[in-house]
C-alpha positions as CSV (number, residue, x, y, z in Angstrom):
1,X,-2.7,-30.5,13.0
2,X,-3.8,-27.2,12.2
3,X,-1.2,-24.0,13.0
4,X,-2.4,-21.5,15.4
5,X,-0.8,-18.0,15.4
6,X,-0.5,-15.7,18.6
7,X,0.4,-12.6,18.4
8,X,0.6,-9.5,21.4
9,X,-0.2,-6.3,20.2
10,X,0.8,-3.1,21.8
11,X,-1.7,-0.1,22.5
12,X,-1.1,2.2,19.1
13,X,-3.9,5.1,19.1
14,X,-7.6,5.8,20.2
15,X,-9.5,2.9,18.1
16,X,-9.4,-0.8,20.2
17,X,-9.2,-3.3,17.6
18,X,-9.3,-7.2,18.1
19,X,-6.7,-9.5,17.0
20,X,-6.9,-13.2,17.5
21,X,-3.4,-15.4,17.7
22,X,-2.4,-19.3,16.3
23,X,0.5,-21.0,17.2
24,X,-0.5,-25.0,17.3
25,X,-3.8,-25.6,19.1
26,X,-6.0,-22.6,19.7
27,X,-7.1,-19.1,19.1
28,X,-6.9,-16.5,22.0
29,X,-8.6,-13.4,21.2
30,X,-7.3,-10.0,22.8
31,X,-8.6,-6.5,22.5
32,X,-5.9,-4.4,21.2
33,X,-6.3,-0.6,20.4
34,X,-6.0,0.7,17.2
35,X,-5.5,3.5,15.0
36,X,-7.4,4.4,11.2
37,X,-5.8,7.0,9.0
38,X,-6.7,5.6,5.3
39,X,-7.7,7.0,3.5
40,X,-9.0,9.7,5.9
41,X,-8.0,9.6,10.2
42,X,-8.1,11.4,12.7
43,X,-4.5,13.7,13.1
44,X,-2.4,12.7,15.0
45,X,0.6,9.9,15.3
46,X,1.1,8.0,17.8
47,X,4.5,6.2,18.6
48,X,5.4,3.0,18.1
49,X,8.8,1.0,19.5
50,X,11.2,-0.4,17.7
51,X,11.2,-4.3,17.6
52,X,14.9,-6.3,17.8
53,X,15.8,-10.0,16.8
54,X,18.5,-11.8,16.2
55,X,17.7,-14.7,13.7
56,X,14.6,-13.3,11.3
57,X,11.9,-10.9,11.5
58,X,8.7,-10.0,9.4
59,X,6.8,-7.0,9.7
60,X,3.5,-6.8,7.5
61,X,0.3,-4.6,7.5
62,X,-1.9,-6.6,9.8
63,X,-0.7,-8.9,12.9
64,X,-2.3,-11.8,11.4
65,X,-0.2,-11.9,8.8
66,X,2.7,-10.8,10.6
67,X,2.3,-13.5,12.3
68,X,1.5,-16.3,9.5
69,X,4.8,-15.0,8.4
70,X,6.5,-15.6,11.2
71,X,5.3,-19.0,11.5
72,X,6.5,-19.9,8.4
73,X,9.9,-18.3,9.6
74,X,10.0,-20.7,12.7
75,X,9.3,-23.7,10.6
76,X,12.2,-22.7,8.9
77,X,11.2,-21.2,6.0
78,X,12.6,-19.2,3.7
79,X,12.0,-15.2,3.1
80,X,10.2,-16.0,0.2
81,X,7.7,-18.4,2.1
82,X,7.3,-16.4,4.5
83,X,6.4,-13.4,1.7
84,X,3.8,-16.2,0.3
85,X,2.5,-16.9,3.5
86,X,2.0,-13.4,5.0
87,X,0.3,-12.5,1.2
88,X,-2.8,-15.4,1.3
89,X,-3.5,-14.2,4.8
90,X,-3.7,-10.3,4.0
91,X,-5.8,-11.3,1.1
92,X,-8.4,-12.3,3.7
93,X,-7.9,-9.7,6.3
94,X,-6.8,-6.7,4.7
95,X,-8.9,-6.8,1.3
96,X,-8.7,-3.4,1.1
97,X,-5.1,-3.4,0.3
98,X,-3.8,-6.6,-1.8
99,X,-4.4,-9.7,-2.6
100,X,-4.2,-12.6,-4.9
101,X,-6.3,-10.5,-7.5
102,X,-3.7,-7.8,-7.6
103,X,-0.1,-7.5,-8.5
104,X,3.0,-7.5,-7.1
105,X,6.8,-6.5,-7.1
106,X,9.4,-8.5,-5.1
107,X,13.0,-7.6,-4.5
108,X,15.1,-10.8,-3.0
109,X,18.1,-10.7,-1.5
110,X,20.3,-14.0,-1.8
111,X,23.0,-14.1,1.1
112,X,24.6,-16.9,0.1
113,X,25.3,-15.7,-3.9
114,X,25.8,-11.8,-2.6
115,X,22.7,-11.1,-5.5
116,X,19.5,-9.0,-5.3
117,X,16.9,-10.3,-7.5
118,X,13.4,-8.2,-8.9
119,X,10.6,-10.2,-9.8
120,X,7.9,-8.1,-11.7
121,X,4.6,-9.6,-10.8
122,X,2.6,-6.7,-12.1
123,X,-0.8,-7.1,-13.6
124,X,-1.1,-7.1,-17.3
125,X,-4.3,-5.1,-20.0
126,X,-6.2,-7.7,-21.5
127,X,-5.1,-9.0,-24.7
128,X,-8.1,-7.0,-26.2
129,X,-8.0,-4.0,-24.3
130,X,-6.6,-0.8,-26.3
131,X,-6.4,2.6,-26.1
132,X,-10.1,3.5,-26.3
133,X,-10.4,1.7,-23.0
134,X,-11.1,4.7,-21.2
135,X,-12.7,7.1,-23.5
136,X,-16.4,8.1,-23.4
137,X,-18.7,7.9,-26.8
138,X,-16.8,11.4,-27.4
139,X,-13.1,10.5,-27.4
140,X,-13.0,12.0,-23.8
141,X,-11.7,10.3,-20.8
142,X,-14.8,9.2,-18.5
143,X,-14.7,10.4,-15.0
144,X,-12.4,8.6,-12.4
145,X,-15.1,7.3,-10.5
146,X,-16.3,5.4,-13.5
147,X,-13.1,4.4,-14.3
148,X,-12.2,2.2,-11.1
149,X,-15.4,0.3,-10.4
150,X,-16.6,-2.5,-12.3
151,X,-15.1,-5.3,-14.7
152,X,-13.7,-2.7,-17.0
153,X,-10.9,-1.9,-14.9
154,X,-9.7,-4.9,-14.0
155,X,-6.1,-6.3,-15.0
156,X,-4.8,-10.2,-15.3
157,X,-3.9,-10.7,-11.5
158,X,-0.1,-11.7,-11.4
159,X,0.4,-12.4,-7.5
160,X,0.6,-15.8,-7.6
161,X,1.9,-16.7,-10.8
162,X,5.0,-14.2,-9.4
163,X,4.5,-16.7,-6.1
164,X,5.1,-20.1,-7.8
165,X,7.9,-18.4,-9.5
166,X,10.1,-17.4,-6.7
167,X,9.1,-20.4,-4.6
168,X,10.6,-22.9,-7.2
169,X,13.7,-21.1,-7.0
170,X,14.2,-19.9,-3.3
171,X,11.4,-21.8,-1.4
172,X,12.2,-24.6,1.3
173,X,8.7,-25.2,2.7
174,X,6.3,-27.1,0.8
175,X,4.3,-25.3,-1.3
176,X,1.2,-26.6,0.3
177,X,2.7,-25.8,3.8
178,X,2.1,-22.1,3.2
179,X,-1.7,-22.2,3.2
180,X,-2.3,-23.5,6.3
181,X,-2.3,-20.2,8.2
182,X,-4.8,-18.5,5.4
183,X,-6.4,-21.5,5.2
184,X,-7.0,-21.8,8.7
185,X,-8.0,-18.1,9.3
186,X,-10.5,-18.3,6.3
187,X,-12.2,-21.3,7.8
188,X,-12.4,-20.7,11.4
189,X,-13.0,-16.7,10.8
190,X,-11.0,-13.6,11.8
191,X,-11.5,-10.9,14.0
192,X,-12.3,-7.5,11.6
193,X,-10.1,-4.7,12.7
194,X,-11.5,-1.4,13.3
195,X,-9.4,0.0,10.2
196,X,-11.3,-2.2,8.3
197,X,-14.6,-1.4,9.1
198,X,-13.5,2.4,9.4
199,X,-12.7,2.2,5.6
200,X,-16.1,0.8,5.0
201,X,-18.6,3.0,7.1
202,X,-16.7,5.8,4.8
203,X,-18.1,4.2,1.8
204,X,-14.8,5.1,-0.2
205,X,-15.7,2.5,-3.0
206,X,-19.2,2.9,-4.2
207,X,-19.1,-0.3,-5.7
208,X,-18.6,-2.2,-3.0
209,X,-21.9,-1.3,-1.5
210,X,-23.6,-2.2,-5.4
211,X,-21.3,-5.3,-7.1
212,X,-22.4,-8.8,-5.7
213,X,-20.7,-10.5,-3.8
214,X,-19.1,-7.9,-2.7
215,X,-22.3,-5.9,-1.0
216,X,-23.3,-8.7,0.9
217,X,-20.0,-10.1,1.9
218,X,-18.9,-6.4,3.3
219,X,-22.3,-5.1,4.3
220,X,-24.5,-7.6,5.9
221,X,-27.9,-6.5,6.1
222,X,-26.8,-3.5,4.7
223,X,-24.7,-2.5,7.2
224,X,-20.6,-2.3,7.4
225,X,-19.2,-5.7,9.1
226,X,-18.6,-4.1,12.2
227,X,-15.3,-4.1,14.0
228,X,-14.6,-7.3,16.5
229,X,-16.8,-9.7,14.3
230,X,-15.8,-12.8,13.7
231,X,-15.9,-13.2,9.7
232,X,-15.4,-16.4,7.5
233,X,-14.3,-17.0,4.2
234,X,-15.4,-20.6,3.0
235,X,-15.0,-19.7,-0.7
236,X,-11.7,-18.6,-0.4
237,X,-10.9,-21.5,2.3
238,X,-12.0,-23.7,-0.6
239,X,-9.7,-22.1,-3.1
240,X,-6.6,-21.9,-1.4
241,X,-7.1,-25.6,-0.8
242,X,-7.0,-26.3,-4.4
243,X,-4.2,-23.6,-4.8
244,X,-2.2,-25.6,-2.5
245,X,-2.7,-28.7,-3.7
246,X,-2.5,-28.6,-7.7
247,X,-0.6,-25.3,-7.7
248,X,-1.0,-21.5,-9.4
249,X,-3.0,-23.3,-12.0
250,X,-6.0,-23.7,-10.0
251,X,-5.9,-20.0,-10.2
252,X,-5.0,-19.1,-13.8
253,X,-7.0,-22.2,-15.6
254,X,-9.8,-24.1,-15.1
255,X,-12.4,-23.4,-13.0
256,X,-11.5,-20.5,-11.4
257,X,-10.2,-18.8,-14.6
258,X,-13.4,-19.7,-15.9
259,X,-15.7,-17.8,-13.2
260,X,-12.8,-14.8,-13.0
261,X,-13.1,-13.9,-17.0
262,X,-17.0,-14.4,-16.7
263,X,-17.2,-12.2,-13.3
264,X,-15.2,-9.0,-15.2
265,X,-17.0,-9.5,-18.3
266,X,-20.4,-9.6,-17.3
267,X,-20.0,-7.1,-14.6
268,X,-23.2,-5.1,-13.5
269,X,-20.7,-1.9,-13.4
270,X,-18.6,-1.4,-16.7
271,X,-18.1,-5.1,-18.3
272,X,-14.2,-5.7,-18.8
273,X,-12.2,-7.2,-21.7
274,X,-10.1,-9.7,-19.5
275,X,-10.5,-13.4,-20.9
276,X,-9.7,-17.3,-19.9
277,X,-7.0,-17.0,-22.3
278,X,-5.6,-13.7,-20.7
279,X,-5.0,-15.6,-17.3
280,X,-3.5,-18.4,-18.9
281,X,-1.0,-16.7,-20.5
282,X,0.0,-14.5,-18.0
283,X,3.7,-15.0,-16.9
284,X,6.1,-12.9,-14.2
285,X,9.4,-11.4,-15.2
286,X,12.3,-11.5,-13.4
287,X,14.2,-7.8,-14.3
288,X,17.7,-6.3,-14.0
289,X,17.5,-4.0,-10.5
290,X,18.2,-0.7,-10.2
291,X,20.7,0.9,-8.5
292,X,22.6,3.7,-7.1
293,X,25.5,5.3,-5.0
294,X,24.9,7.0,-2.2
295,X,27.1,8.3,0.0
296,X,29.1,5.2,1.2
297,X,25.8,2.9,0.1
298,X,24.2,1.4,-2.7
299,X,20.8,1.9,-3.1
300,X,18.7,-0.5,-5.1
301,X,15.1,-0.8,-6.4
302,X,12.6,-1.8,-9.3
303,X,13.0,-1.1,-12.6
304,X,9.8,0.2,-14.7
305,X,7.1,-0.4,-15.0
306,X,7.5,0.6,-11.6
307,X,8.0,4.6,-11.5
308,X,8.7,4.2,-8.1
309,X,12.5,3.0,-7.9
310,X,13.5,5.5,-10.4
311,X,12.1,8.4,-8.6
312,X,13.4,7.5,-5.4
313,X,16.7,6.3,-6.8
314,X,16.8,10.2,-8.3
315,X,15.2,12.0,-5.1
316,X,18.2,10.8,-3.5
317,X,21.1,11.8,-6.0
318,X,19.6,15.1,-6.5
319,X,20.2,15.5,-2.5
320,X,23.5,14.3,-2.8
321,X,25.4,17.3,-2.9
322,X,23.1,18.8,0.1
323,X,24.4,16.9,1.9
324,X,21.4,16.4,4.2
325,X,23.3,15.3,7.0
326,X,24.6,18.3,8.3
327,X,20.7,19.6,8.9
328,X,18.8,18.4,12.3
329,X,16.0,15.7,11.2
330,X,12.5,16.8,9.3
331,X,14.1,20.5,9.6
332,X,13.2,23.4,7.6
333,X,16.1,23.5,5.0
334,X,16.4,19.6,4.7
335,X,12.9,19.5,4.0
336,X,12.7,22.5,1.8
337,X,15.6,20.5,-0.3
338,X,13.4,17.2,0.0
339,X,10.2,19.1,-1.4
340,X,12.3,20.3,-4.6
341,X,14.4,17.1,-5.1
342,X,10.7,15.2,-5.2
343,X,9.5,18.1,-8.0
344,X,12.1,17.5,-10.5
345,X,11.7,13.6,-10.0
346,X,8.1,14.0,-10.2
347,X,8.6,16.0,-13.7
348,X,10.2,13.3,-15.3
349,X,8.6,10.5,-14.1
350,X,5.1,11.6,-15.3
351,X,6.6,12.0,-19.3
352,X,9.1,9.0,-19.5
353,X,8.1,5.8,-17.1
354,X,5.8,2.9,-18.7
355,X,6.1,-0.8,-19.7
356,X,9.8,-0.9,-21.2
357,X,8.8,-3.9,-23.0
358,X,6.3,-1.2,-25.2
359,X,8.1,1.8,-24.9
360,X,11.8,3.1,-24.7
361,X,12.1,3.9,-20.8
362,X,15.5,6.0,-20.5
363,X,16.3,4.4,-17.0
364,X,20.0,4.7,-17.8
365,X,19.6,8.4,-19.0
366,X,17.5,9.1,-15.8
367,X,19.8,8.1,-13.4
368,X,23.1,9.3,-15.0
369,X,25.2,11.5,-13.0
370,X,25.6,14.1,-15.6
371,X,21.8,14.7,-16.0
372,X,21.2,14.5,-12.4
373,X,23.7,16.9,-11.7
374,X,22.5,19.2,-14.1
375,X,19.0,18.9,-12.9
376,X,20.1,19.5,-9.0
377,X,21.1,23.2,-10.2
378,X,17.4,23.8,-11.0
379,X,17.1,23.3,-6.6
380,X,17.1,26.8,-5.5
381,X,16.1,28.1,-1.8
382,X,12.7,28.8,-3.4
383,X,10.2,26.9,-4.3
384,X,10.5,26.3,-8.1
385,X,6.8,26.0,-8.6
386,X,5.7,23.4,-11.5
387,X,9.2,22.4,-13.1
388,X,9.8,21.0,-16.3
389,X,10.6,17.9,-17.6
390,X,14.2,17.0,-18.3
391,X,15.7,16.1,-21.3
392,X,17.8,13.1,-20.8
393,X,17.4,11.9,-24.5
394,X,16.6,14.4,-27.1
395,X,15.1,11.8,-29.6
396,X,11.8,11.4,-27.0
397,X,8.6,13.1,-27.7
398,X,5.9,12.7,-24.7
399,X,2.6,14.0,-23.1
400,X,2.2,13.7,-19.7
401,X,0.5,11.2,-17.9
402,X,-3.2,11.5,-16.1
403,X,-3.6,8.1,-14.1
404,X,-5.3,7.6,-11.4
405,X,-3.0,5.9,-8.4
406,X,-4.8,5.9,-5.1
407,X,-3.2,4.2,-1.7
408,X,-5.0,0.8,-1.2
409,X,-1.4,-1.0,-1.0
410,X,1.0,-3.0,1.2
411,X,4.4,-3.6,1.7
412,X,5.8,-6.3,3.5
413,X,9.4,-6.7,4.7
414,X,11.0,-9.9,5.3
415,X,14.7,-11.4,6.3
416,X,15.0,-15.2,7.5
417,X,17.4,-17.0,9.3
418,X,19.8,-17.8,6.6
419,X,20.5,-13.9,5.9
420,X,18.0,-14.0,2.3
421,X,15.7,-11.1,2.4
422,X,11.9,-9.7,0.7
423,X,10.6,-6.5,0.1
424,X,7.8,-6.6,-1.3
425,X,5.0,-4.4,-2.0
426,X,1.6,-5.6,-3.5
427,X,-1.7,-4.0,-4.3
428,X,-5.2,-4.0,-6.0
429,X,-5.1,-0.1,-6.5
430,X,-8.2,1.4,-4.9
431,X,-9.7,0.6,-1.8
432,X,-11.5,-2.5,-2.3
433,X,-10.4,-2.9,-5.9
434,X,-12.8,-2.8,-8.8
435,X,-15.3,-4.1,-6.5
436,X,-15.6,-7.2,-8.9
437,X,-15.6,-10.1,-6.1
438,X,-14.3,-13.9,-7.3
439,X,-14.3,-17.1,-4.6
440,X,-13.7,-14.9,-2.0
441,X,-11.7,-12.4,-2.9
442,X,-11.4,-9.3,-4.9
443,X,-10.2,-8.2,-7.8
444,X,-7.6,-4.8,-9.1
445,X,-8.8,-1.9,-10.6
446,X,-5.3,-1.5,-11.8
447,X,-6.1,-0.5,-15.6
448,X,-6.7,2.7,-14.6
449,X,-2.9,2.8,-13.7
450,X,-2.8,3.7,-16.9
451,X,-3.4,7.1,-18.5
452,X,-7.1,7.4,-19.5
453,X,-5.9,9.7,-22.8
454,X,-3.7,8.0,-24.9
455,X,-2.3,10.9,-26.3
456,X,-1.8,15.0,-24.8
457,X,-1.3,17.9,-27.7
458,X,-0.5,15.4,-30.4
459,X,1.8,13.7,-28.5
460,X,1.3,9.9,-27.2
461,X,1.2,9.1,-23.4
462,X,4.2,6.6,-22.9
463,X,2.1,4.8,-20.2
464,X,-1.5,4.3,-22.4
465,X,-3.6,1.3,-22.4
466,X,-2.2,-1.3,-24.9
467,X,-3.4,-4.9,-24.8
468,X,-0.8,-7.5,-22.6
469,X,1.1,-4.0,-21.3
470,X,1.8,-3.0,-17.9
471,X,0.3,-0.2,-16.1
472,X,2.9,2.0,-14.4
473,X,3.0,2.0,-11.1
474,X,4.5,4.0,-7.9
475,X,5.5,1.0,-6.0
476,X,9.2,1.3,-4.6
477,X,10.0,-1.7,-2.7
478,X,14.0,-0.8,-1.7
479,X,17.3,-2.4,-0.5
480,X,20.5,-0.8,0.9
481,X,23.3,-1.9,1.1
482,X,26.6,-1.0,2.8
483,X,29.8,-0.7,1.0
484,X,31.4,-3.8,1.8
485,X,28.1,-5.5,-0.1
486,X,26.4,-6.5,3.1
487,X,23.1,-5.4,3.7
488,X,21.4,-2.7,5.7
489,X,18.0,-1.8,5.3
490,X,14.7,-3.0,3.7
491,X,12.2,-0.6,3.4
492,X,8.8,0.2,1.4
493,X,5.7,1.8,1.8
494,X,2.2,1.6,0.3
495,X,0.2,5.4,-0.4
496,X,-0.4,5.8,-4.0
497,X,2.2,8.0,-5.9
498,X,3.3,9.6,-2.5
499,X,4.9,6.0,-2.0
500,X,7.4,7.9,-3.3
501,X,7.9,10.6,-1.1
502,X,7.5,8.2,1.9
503,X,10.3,6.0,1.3
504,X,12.8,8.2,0.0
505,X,12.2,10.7,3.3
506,X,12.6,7.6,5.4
507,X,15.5,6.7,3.5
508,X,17.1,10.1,3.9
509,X,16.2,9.4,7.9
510,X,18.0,6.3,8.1
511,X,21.1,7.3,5.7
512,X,21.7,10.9,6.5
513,X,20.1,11.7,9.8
514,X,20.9,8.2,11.5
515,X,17.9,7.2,13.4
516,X,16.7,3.6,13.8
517,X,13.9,2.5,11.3
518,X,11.2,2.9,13.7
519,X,12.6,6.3,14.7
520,X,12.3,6.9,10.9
521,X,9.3,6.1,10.2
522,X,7.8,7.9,13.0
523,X,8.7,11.2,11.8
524,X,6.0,13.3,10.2
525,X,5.8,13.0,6.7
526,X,6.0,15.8,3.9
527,X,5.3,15.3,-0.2
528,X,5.6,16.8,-3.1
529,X,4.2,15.6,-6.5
530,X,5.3,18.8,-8.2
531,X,2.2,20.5,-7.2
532,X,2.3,21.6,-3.8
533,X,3.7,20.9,-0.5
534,X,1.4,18.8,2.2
535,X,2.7,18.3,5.3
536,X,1.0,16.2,7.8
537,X,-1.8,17.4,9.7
538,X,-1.4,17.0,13.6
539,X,2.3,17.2,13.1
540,X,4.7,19.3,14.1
541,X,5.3,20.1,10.8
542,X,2.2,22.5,10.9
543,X,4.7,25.0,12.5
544,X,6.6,24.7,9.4
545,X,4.0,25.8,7.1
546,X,4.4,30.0,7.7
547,X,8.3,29.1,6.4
548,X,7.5,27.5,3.9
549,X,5.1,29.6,2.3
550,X,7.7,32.4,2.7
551,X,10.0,30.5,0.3
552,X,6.9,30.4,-2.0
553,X,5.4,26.9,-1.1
554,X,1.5,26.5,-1.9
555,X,1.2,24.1,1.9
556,X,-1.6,21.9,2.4
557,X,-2.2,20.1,5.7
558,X,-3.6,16.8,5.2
559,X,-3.7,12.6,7.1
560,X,-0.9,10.8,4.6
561,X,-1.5,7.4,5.1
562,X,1.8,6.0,4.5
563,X,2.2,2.2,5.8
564,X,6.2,2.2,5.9
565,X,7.3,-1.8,6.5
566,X,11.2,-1.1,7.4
567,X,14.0,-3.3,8.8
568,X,17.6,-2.4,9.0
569,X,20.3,-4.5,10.1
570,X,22.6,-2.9,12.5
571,X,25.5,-4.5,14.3
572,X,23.9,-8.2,13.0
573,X,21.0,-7.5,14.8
574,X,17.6,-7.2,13.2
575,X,15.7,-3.9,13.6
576,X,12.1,-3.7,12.5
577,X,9.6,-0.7,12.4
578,X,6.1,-0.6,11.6
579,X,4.1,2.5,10.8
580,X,2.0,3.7,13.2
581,X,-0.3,5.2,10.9
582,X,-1.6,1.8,10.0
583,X,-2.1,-1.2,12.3
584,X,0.5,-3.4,11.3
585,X,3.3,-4.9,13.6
586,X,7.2,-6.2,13.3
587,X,7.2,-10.2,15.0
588,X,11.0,-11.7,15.1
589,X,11.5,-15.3,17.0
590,X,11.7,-13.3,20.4
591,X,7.8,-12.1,19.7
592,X,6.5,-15.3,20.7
């Protein structure tokens, strides 16, 4: 019998978008208004309300696979099916975003043992792929555009490796049990959202409109699949079949391996290095979390090569002594604080974070109190302007980075009915990837995570291209916990390297100013990369800007497309929030 998933979805903005629903029998198909904001949208942010439960909750990117996950949930599954689950089926409707030809990082949190877990499923360079990667005929780096399309790009996808991984240790559905919904969706078809088909009519990824299959799978007749259509997937149907039934090895040998290597290697845009033997050899890695104190919780995230959880981790202890509390929410001075905090986090995350297992990443060092303490003085109540790096070892000479992150992410946050809990955010880099289209779905254009020069005024970029490495990355899936151990809040966001800004301001929302996640991740956002301010246009932190340029802030207005994925546990009920900016939703058992 085949699963059907229903799923009610609440008016969010201007845009009517169409989402069908499965629970066993039948689809029902419901217009339900949406709203578009990446990477460009109209200004403005609607509301959303918060969602409650009381045994589990899931709240992804797109309803369908909010809602695969919480089928999976109801079966009684485990957070980590449920992760697997939700993934396949954004794969199909949200290619944009993820998939199983991207990467991933996972954060689990075991109830029963009291132990949060990090599981590293980032994509790897090719085995031949060196430094050179990215230079032009003149030793220069080629232009970004011709960077991200095409086979060159493209790293060894390490979703579903990562996926066989955790579901051998904390799965209790079958394996093949978590298809179905993907399965299902990819066969019968899927109602294209109007985000979807917004990101397309822009024409954000040139390639996609010049790589087959790509073209002709996205624009039919030439033309963008329009919002409402009813779109199939047989070849990925037929995929996840195998998948399902022989395992991540129908992925990362045989046939599909096969077609994959020969796909990036014989692209029409920029041929890539990735081989048969690359896949085959790929392998997750489970890594030591990171964590830190503050206030009365314990903040934990992923250790490089996400940059991510050590920016966030510092963002926050550099506000420490602020105490931020005492300030109304998104308010001048908090904000002012926020901006500077993000600089001098910014600073040293551009010079020291990479692939530990190629360089020395001082993650200790970073995070130290002394250093952070130190580096908290340089916060004055004027905007410091481009900081400098810190020195938290003196025996580390590096050049700073110039790679190219852009927003196409998700996050997905996840607790089931036993108390275990994901977050977990997952991407294929830009918008549509390399535009390199395998079986149905596409393929990362994470290489050019890396920087393009492998070295800056002599000095070597920690985070170059070198064969099997790991690009950086800005992911910063997070957990909090309260002092007694238990745990609070799950949060993460996607959005490029302003992930980082996104998650520590909602973090600061939750933690310091109190508000439910929903109320947090409503609030406007503002970022800092340690260039300028930007504060977010149709906001009412426009009225801001004036103030802030009198404490010396360069402001820009501009649509940040964060997609913040939160749920916090409060008073052992579940609270879920889902960013309006995007169109995704938060299901628990009482969202049937």
């Amino acid at each position: 019998m085949k699963p059907t998933f229903s799923c009610r979805v609440h008016r969010l903005g201007l845009i009517a978008a169409v989402v069908s629903s499965f629970f066993y029998q039948s689809y029902v198909i419901a217009d339900t208004p949406r709203e578009v904001r990446e990477p460009e949208a109209a200004t403005g942010v609607s509301q959303k309300q918060m969602v409650t439960s009381e045994q589990y909750m899931v709240v992804a990117a797109n309803p369908y696979a909010s809602r695969a996950g919480q089928w999976v949930l109801s079966q009684g599954g485990s957070a980590v099916d449920a992760a697997i689950a939700t993934q396949l089926v954004l794969t199909l409707v949200e290619p944009q975003s993820s998939g199983i030809g991207g990467g991933s990082f996972m954060l689990y949190y075991d109830k029963q043992k009291q132990q949060m877990l990090t599981l590293d499923g980032r994509e790897t360079a090719p085995a031949e792929a060196d430094e050179t990667l990215f230079l032009n005929t003149h030793g220069k780096p080629v232009k970004w555009i011709d960077a991200v399309v095409g086979g060159r790009s493209v790293g060894v996808p390490g979703v579903l490796r990562a996926f066989a991984d955790a579901h051998s240790k904390f799965g209790k559905l079958p394996w093949a049990e978590l298809f179905k919904p993907a399965i299902h969706l990819a066969e019968d078809g899927f109602v294209v959202s109007p985000r979807l088909n917004a990101l397309l009519e822009m024409r954000f990824n040139p390639g996609a409109l010049q790589l087959e299959p790509a073209k002709s799978y996205f624009y039919p007749n030439g033309q963008a699949i329009a919002a409402g259509t009813l779109k199939k997937n047989p070849e990925l149907a037929a995929l996840y079949k195998k998948i399902a039934e022989q395992g991540a090895d129908a992925f990362y040998l045989g046939e599909n391996a096969k077609q994959l290597a020969n796909a990036v290697q014989n692209s029409a845009i920029a041929p890539g290095k990735l081989s048969e033997a690359d896949l085959a050899q790929y392998q997750p890695k489970w890594r030591e979390p990171i964590c830190v104190e503050y206030h009365q919780y314990n903040v934990c995230s992923m250790a490089p090569p996400s940059s991510g959880g050590i920016a966030v981790l510092q963002i926050l202890k550099l506000l420490e002594s602020k105490n931020l509390a005492q300030y109304p929410a998104n308010s001048l001075q908090a904000l002012h604080y926020f901006t500077q905090a993000s600089r001098l986090a910014f600073a040293d995350r551009d010079f020291y974070i990479a692939d530990p297992d190629f360089v020395t990443v001082p993650t200790s060092a970073l995070l130290a109190p002394d250093y952070l303490a130190e580096r908290a003085k340089l916060i004055t109540e004027q905007d410091s302007k481009n900081v400098p790096v810190g020195k938290p070892l003196d025996n580390l000479e590096r050049a700073q980075n110039d790679a190219f992150e852009l927003p196409s992410t998700t996050h997905v946050s996840i607790v089931d009915k036993y108390g275990n809990a994901v977050s977990m955010t997952s991407s294929i880099e830009m918008a549509f990837g390399s535009a390199v289209m395998v079986n149905g779905y596409l393929l990362n254009n994470q290489l050019t995570d890396f920087a393009l020069s492998p070295e800056k005024d002599g000095k070597p970029v920690a985070n170059r291209v070198e064969g099997n490495k790991r690009p950086r990355s800005s992911m910063s899936p997070v957990m909090v916990f309260n002092k007694d151990g238990s745990l609070k809040l799950i949060v993460g966001s996607p959005g490029g390297s302003r992930i980082i800004n996104y998650v520590a301001q909602t973090l600061v929302a939750v933690l310091d100013w109190q508000l439910d996640p929903q109320q947090a991740i409503n609030l406007p956002r503002v970022t800092n990369r340690n260039m300028y301010t930007t504060i977010e246009a149709g906001s009412a932190l426009v009225a801001l800007q004036p103030e802030l340029e009198k404490r010396g802030h360069e402001v820009k207005v501009a649509d940040l497309n964060s997609g913040l994925h939160a749920i916090a546990i409060h008073n052992g009920q579940l609270q879920g929030g889902a960013d309006p900016r995007r169109e995704g939703v938060a299901l628990g058992e009482k969202s049937f």
